[in-house]
C-alpha positions as CSV (number, residue, x, y, z in Angstrom):
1,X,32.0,-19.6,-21.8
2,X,33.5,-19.2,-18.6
3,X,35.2,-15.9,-19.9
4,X,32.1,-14.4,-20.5
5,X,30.6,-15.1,-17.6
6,X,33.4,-13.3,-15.5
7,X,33.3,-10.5,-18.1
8,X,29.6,-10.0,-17.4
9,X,29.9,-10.5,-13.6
10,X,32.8,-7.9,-13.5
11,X,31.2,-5.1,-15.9
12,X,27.7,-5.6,-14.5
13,X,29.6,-4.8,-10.9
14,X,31.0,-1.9,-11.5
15,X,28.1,-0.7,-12.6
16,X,26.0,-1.9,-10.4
17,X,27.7,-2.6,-6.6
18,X,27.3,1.3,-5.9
19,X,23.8,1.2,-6.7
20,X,23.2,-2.2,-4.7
21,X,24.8,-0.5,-1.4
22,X,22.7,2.4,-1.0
23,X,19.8,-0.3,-1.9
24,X,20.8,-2.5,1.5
25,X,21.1,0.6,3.5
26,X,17.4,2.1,2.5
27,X,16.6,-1.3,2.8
28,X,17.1,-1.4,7.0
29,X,15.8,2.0,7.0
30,X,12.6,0.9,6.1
31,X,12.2,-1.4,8.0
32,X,11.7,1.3,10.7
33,X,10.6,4.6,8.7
34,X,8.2,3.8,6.2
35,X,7.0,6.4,3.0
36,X,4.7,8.7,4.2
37,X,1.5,7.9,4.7
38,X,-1.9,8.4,6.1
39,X,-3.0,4.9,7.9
40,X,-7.1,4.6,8.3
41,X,-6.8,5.2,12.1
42,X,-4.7,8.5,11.3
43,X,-7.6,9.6,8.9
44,X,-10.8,8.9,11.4
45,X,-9.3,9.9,15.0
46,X,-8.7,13.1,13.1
47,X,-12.1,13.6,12.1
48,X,-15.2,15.5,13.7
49,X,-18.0,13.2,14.5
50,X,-20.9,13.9,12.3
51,X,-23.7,15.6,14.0
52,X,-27.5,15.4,12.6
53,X,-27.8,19.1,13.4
54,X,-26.7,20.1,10.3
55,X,-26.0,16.5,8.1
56,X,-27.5,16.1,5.5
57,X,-29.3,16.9,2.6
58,X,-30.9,13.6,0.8
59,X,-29.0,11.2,-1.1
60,X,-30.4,12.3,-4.5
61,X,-30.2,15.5,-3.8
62,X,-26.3,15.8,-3.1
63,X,-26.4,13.5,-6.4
64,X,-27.9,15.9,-8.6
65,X,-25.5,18.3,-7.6
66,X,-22.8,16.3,-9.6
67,X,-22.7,17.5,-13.2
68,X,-23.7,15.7,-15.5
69,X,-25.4,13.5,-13.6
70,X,-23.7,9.8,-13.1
71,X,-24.2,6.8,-10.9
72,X,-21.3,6.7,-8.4
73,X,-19.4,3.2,-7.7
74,X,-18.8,4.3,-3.8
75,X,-20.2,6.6,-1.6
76,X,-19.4,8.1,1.9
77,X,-20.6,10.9,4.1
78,X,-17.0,12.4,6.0
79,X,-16.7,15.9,8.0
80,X,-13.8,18.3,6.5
81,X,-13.2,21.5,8.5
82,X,-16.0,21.2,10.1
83,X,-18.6,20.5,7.7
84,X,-20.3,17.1,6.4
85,X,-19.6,16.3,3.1
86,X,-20.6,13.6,0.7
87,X,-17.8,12.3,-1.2
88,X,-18.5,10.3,-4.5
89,X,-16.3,7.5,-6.3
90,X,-16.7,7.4,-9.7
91,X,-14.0,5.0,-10.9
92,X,-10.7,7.0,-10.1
93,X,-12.6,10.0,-10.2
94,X,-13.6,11.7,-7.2
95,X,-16.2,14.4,-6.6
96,X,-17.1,15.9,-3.1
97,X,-21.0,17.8,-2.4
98,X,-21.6,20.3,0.9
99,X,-23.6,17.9,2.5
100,X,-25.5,20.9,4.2
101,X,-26.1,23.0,1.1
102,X,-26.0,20.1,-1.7
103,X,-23.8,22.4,-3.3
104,X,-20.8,21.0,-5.5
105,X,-17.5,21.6,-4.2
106,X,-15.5,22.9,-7.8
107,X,-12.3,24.2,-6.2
108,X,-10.6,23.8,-2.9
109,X,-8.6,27.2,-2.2
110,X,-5.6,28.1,-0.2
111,X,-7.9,29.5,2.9
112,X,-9.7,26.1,2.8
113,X,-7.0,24.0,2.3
114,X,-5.3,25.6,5.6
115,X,-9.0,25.2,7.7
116,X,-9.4,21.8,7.1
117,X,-5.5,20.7,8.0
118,X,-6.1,23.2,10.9
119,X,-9.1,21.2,12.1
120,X,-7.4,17.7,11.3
121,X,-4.9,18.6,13.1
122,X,-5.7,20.8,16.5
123,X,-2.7,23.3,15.2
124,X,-1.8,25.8,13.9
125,X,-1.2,25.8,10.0
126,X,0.3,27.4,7.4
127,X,-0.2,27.4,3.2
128,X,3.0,26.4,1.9
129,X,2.5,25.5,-2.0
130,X,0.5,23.8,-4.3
131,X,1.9,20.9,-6.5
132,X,0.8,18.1,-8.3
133,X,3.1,14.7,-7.5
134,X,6.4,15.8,-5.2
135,X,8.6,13.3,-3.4
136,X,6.6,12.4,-0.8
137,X,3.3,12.0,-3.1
138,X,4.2,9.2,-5.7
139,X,1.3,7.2,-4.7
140,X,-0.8,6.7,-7.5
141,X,-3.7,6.6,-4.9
142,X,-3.8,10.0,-4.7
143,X,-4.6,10.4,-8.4
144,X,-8.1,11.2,-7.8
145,X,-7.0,14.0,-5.6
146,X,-4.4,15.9,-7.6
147,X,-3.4,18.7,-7.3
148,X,-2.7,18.8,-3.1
149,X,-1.9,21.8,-1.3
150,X,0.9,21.7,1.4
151,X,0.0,22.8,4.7
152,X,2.7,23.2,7.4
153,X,1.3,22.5,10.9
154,X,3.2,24.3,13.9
155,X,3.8,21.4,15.7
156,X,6.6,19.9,17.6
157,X,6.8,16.7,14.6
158,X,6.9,19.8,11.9
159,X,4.2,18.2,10.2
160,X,3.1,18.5,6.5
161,X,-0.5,18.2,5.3
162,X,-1.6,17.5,1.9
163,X,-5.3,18.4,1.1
164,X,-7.1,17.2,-1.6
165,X,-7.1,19.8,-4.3
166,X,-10.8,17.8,-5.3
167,X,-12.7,17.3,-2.0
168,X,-10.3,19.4,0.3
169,X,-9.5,16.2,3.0
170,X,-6.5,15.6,4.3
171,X,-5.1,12.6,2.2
172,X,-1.5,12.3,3.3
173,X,1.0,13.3,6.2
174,X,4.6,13.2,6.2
175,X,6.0,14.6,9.4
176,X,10.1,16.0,9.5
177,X,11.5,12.6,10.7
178,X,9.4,10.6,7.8
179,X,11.1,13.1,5.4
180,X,14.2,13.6,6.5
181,X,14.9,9.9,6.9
182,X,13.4,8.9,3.8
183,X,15.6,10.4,1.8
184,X,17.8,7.5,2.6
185,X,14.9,5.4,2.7
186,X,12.1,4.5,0.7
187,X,13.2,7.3,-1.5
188,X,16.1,5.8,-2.5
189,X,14.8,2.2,-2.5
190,X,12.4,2.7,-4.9
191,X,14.5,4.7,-7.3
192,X,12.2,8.3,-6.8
193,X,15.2,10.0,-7.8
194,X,14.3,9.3,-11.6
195,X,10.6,10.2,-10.9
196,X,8.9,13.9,-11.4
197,X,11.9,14.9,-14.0
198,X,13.2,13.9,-17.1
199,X,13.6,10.4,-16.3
200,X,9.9,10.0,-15.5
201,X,8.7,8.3,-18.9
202,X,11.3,6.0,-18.4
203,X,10.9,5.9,-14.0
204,X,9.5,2.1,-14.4
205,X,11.7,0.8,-16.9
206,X,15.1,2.1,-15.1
207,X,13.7,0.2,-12.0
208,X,12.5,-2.8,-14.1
209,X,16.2,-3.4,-15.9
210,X,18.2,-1.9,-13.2
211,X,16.5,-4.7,-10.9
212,X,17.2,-7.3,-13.8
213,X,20.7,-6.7,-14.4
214,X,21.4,-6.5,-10.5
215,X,19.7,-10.1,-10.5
216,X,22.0,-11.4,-13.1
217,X,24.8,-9.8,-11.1
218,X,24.1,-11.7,-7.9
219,X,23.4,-14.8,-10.0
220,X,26.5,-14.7,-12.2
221,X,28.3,-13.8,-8.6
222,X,27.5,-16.9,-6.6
223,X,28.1,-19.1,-9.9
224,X,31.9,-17.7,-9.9
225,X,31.7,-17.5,-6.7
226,X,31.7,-21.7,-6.1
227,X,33.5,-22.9,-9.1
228,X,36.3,-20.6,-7.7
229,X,36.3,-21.9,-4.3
230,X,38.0,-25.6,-3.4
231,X,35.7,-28.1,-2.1
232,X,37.9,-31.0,-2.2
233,X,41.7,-29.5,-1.6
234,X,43.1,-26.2,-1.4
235,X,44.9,-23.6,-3.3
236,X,49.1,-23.3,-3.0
237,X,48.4,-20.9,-0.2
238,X,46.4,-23.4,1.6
239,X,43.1,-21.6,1.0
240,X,40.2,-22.5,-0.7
241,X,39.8,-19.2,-2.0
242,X,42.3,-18.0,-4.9
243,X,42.1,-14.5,-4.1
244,X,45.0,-13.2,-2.3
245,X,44.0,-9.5,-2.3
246,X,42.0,-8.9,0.8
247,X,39.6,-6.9,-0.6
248,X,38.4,-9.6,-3.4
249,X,39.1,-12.2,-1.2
250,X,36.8,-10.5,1.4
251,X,34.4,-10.3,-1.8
252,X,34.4,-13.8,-2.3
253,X,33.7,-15.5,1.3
254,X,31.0,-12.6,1.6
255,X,29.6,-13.7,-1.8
256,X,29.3,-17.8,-0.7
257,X,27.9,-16.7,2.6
258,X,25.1,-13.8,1.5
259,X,25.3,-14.5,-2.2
260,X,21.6,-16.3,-2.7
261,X,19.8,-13.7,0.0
262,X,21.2,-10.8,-2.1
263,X,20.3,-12.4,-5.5
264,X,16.7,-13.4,-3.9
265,X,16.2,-9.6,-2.8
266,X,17.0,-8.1,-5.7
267,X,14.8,-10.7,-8.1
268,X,12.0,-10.0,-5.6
269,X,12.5,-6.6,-5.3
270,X,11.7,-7.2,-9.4
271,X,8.6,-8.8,-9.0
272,X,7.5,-6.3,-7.0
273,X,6.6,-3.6,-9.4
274,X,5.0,-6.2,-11.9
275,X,8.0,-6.3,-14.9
276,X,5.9,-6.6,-17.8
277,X,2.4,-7.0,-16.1
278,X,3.3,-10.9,-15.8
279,X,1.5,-10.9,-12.1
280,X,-1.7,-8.8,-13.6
281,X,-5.0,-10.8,-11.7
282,X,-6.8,-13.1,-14.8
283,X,-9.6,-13.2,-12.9
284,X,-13.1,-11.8,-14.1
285,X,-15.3,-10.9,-11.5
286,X,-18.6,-8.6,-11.3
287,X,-18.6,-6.5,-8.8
288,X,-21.9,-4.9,-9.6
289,X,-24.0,-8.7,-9.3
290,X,-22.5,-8.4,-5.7
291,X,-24.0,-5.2,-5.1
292,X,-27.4,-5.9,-6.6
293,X,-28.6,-2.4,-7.2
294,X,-27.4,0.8,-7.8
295,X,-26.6,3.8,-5.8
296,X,-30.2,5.5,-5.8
297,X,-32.2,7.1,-3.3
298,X,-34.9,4.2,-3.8
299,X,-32.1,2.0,-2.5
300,X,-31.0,4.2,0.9
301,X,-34.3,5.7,2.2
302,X,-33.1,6.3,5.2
303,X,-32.2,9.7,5.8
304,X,-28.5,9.9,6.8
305,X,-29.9,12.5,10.0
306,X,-31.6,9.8,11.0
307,X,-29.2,7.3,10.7
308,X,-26.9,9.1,12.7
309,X,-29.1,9.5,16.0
310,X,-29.8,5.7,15.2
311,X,-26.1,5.1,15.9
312,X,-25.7,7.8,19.1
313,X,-28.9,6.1,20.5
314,X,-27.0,2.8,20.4
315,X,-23.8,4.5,22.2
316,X,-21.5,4.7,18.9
317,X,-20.8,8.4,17.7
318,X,-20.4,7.9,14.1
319,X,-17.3,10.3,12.3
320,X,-18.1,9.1,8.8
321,X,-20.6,6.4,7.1
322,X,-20.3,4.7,4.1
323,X,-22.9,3.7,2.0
324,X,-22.9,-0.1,1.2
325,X,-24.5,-2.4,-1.4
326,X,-24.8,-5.8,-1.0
327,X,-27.1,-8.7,-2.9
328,X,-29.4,-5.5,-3.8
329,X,-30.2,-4.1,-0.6
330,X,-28.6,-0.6,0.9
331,X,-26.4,-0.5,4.1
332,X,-25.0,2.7,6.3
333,X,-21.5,1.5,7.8
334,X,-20.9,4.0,10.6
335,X,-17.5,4.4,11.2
336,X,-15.8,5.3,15.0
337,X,-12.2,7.1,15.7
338,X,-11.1,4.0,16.6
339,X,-12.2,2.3,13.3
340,X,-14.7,0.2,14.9
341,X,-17.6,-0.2,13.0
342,X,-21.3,-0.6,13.1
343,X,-23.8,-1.2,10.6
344,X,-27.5,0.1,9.9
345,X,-29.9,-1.1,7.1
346,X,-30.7,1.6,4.8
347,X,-34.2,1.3,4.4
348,X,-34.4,1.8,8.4
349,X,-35.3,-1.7,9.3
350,X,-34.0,-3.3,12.3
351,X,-31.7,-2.4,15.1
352,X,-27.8,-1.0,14.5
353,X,-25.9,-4.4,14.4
354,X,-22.0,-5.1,14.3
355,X,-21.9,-7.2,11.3
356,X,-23.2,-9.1,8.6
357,X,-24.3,-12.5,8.3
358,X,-21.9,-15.5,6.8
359,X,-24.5,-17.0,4.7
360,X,-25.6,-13.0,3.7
361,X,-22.1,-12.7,2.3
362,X,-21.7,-16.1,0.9
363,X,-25.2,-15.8,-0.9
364,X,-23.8,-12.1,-2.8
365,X,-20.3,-13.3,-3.1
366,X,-21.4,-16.3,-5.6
367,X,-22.7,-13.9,-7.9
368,X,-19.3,-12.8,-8.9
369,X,-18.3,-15.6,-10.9
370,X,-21.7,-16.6,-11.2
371,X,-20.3,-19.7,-13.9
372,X,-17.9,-21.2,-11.5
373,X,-19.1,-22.6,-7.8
374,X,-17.8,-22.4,-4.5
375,X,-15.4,-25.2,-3.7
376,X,-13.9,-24.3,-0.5
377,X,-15.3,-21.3,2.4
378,X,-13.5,-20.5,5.5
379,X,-13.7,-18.4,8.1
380,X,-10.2,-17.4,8.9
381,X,-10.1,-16.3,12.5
382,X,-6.3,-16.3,12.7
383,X,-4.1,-14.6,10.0
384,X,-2.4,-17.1,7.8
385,X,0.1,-17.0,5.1
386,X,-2.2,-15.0,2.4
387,X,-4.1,-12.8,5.0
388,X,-2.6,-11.0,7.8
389,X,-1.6,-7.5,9.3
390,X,1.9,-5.7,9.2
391,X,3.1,-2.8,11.2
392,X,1.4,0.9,10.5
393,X,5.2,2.3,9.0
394,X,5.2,-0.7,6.2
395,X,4.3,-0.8,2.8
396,X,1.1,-2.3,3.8
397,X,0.4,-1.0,7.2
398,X,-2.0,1.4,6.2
399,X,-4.2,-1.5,5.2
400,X,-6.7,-3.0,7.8
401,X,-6.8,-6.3,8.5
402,X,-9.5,-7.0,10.6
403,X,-10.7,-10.8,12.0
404,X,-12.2,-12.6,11.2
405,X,-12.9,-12.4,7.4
406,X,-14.8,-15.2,5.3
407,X,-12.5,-16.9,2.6
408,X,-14.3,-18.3,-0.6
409,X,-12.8,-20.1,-3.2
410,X,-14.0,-21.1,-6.4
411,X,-13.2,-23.6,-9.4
412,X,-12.4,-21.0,-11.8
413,X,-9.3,-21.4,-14.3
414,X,-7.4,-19.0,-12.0
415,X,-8.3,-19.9,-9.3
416,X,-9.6,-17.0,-8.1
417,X,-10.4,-16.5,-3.6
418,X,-12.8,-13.7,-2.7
419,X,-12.4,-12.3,0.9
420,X,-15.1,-10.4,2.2
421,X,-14.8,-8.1,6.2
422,X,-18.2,-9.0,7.5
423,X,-17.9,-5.8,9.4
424,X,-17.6,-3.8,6.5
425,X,-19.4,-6.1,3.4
426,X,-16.2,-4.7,0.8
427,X,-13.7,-7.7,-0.4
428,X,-10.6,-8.1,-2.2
429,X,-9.7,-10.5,-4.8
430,X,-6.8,-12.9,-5.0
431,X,-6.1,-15.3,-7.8
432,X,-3.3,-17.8,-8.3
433,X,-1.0,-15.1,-10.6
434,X,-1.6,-12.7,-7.1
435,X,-0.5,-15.7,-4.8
436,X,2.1,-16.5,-6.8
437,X,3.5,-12.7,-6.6
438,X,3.1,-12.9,-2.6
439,X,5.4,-15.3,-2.3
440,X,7.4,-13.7,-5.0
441,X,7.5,-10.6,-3.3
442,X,6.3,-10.4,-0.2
443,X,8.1,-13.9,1.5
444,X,11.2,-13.2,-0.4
445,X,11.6,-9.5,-0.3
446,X,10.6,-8.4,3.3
447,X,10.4,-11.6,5.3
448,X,6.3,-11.9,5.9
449,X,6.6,-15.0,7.5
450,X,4.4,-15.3,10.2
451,X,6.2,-17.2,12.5
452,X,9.5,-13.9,12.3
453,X,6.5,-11.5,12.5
454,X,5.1,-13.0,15.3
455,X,8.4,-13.1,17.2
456,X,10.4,-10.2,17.0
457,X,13.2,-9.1,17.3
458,X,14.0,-12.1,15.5
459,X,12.8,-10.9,12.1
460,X,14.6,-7.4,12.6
461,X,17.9,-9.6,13.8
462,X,17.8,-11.8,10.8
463,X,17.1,-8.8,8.3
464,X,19.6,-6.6,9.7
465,X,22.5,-9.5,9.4
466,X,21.9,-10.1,6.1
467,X,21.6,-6.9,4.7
468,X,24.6,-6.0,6.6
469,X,26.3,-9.0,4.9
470,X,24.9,-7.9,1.2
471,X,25.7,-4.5,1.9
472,X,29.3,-5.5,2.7
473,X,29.1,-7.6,-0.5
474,X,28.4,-4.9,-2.8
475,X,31.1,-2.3,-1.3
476,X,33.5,-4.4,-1.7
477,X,32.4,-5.5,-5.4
478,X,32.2,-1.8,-6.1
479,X,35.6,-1.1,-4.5
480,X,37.3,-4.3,-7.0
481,X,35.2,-3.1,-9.5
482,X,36.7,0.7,-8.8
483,X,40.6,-0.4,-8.9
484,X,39.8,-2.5,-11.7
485,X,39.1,0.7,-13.7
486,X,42.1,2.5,-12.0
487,X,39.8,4.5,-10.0
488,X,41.2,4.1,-6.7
């Protein structure tokens, strides 16, 4: 048994070590240089605000402009170069109407691509090519906007703009520092190097089995690793360790000390793409009962020129609104540059307000498992373990996390919490498989505990040692494993 064990410890090394290095070093780039993205407060302190001079046609109007004709699941009025716009959701389609004219928008061209990242951007740009997924566009967010054209901005961060080949926004930035170190970054951490080619059928899979096997590695590793090493007495040499080669020796104390941080990174570093949908939310919830209604002009009356001097005549210069059902009844959320929001009623009742009621959002949340009751509500007014905010470079960054946010949980089989951003009305879902695969991932993989988030530079310290330590594991596994095989 034992032979085996050191068979598949060595083999899956030599494979492997190489591999796991470069992993620890895009690892502690990350930490500082996240994948491109465009964060919310990027998006609106980039945008015009809207101006009633020439926003908007009616609701139904820019609706019927959408062929054939369909109910939309989100709606929002934005400005792109200049010009108000209604952009509709219709699952992970999205369709955009000239909120002036109520004329479709059916193609977004080179000349317009370049205006609207001129305009997002104060600069100077330039078209530099069209494509549909490249290495800094793997999101599958930006699905609905496929394909993006490339602007180049003339500015000093040699900025890149994609624009949505669909509504002709800007969706993503990637400036020459995000790109340049990303290509020993996230890049490499997430194994893009097999994506966009002929490795892309199999993109998830490599990462899934490559992640596996490296799991099995570390685990097999730190098993060798202490029935090797003398607890009670010592070898000839008078070391606890058999290994008189320095560089296996070196692999072994490295292996005792970093072994279990390297074998949980890599096992979470599993869990977080979902191997085998195993973290996929069991939780049936209808969205629609929350809203009420559909999107109709019975529902928002109000005309959206209107709505926008309602919001200037309370001091808030709207740069984009989203239309909002809840419990049946129509909302305008006006949004600032500085994502603060405000809130209007649709049917023009009532003065612009900064958000909605507890017992409002309680009252529309129910109706989403309408079976099951409410067996705990909080108002979380601190973030906690399940509901907090990371830095703008992180995976998550872009993600606003606003406080405070009402918590409701109910006595489903999953256990399933509904949060809802009272200054917003939208929630997110979280059942037990979801909270299971934050701890999985999220407290295992990248160290989201509050209490190193809250006090850095103690979470970068502690990171930085121990992928130091994991990275000096795996070189020196790879360099065994190397004159093992005669290689060096």
């Amino acid at each position: 048994m034992k032979r085996y064990l050191y068979l598949s410890h060595r083999w899956l090394g030599i494979i492997l070590c190489s591999f796991m290095a470069l992993w620890f070093v895009s690892g502690v780039v990350m930490m500082y240089v996240g994948y491109p993205k465009q964060t919310t407060q990027e998006r609106l302190s980039a945008i015009s605000p809207l101006s009633a001079d020439n926003c908007c046609v009616d609701f139904d109007l820019a609706l019927s402009a959408i062929s054939p004709k369909k109910t939309p699941d989100s709606v929002r009025i934005t400005t792109i170069a200049n010009s108000p716009r209604y952009i509709f959701g219709f699952g992970k389609q999205q369709l955009a109407v000239n909120a002036t004219t109520g004329v479709a928008i059916t193609a977004v061209s080179e000349k317009d691509a370049v205006l609207a990242a001129e305009r997002y951007s104060a600069a100077k740009g330039h078209f530099r090519e069209t494509v549909n997924e490249d290495a800094w566009t793997h999101s599958r967010a930006l699905d609905p906007h496929r394909p993006l054209h490339i602007v180049g901005i003339d500015d000093p961060e040699d900025t890149w703009l994609y624009v949505s080949g669909v509504t002709g926004e800007v969706v993503r930035d990637a400036n020459g520092t995000e790109r340049i170190w990303n290509w020993i970054g996230a890049w490499l951490h997430w194994l893009y190097p097999f994506r966009g080619n002929i490795f892309q059928s199999q993109a998830a899979n490599i990462v899934v089995y490559s992640s596996l096997a490296g799991s099995i590695l570390a685990l097999t590793g730190i098993v060798i690793g202490l029935l090797r090493w003398r607890f009670v007495g010592r070898y000839k040499s008078g070391s606890r360790s058999p290994y008189k080669q320095r560089m296996i020796r070196w692999h072994h104390l490295t292996g005792l000390i970093f072994g279990l941080t390297t074998f949980t990174w890599i096992l979470s570093g599993l869990f977080s793409v979902n191997p085998w949908k195993i973290f996929d939310s069991h939780s049936v919830i209808d969205s629609n009962a929350y809203k009420g209604a559909e999107f109709n002009a019975a529902v928002f009356q109000l005309p959206i020129k209107t709505a926008i001097a309602r919001f200037q005549a309370a001091n808030f210069e709207p740069v984009e609104i989203e239309l909002q059902l809840i419990n049946g009844k129509g909302y305008l959320i006006g949004y600032g540059r500085s994502e603060h929001t405000k809130i209007l009623a649709a049917d023009g009742s009532g003065a612009v307000f900064d958000q909605f009621d507890w017992q409002q959002l309680e009252l529309a949340a129910q109706k989403l498992l309408p079976n099951h009751a409410v067996i705990q509500k909080t108002i979380i007014d601190q973030y906690d373990y399940y509901y907090y905010a990371r830095a703008k470079h992180s995976m998550s960054g872009h993600l606003e996390k606003r406080l405070p946010i009402l918590r409701l949980e109910f006595d489903d089989p999953v256990q399933t919490w509904v949060q809802i951003d009272p200054y917003t009305g939208s929630f997110t879902k979280m059942d037990a498989y979801k909270r299971v695969s934050r701890f999985l991932f999220n407290f295992l993989h990248s160290w989201d505990w509050l209490v190193l988030l809250n006090n850095r530079p103690l979470w970068d310290l502690l990171l930085i040692f121990f992928s130091l330590g994991g990275f000096l594991l795996s070189v020196t596994g790879a360099i065994v494993g190397c004159r093992r095989l005669k290689v060096v």
